[in-house]
C-alpha positions in Angstrom: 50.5 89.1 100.2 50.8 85.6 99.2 53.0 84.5 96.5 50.4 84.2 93.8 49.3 87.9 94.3 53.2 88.7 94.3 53.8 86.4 91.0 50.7 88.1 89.1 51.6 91.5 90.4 55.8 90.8 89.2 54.2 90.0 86.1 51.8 92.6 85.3 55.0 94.9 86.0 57.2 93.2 84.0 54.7 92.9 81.0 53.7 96.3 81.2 58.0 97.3 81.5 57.9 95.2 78.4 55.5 97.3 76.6 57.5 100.5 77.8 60.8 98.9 76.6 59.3 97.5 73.3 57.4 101.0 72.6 60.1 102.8 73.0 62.2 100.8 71.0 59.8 100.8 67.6 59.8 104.8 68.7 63.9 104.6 68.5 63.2 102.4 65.2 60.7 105.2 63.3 63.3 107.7 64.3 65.7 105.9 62.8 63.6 105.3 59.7 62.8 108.9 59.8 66.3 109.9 59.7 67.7 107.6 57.4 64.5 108.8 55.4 65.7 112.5 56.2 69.4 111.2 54.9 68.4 109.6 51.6 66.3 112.8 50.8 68.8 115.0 51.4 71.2 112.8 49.5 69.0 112.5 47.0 68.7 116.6 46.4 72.6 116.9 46.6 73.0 114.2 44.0 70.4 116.5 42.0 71.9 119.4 42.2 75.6 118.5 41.9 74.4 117.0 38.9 72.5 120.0 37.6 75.9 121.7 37.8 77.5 119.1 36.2 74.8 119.5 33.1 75.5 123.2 33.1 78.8 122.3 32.8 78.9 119.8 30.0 76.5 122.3 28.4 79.2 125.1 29.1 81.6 123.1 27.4 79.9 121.9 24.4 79.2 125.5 23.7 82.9 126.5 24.0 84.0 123.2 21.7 81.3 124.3 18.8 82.5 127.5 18.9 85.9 126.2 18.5 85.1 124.4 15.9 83.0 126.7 13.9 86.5 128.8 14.4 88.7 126.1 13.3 86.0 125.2 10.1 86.6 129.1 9.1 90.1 129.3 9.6 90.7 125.9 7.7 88.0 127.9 5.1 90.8 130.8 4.5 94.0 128.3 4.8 91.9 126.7 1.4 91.8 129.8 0.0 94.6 131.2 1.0 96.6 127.6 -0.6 94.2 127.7 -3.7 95.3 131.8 -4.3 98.9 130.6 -3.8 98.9 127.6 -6.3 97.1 129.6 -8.7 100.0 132.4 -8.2 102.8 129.5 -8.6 101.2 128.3 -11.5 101.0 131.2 -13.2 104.6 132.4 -12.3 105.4 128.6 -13.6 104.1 129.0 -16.5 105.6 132.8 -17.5 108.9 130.7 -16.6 108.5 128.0 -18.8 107.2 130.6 -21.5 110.0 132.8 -21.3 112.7 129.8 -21.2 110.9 128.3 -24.4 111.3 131.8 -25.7 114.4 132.3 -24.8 115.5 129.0 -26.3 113.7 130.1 -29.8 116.0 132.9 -29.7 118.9 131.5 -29.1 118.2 128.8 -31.4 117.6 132.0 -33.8 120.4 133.5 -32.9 122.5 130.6 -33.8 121.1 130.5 -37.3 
């Protein structure tokens, strides 16, 4: 074999090693797309379902604080009531006071006379 036949056959080896080498590498690349693809998906669903939770959550919550509130609106309702009953009753018992001290003024005042 002369050295012409042995230089073309060296480099149809070494282009077709080449080929090997390179396919296999875009192979190694589209796996690797693949499961970067295969990460970001699966990412993707955990970030939807933690956040799912995280909605039934916050709904949970706002639920609990409106009923608290609707709680607190009715027990400030009866406080107001409860305050309006009792100034009415001091009132009342303020004015029989002040009656029966002006009364009992007249009759002293009678009295004296």
């Amino acid at each position: 074999m002369d050295i012409a036949a042995f230089l073309a056959l060296l480099l149809a080896v070494s282009t077709l090693l080449w080929r090997v080498v390179t396919d296999s590498k875009q192979d190694t690349r589209k796996e690797r797309d693949d499961r970067e693809d295969s990460i970001l998906v699966k990412a993707a669903l955990k970030i939807s379902e933690h956040s799912a939770v995280c909605q039934a959550q916050m709904r949970d919550s706002l639920r609990r604080i409106h009923e608290k509130v609707e709680e607190t609106n009715a027990s400030i309702g009866d406080l107001s009531r409860d305050v309006a009953l009792v100034k009415t009753e001091l009132n009342g018992n303020l004015e029989r006071r002040i009656a029966a001290a002006v009364n009992d003024a007249m009759r002293e005042r009678e009295a004296r006379t």
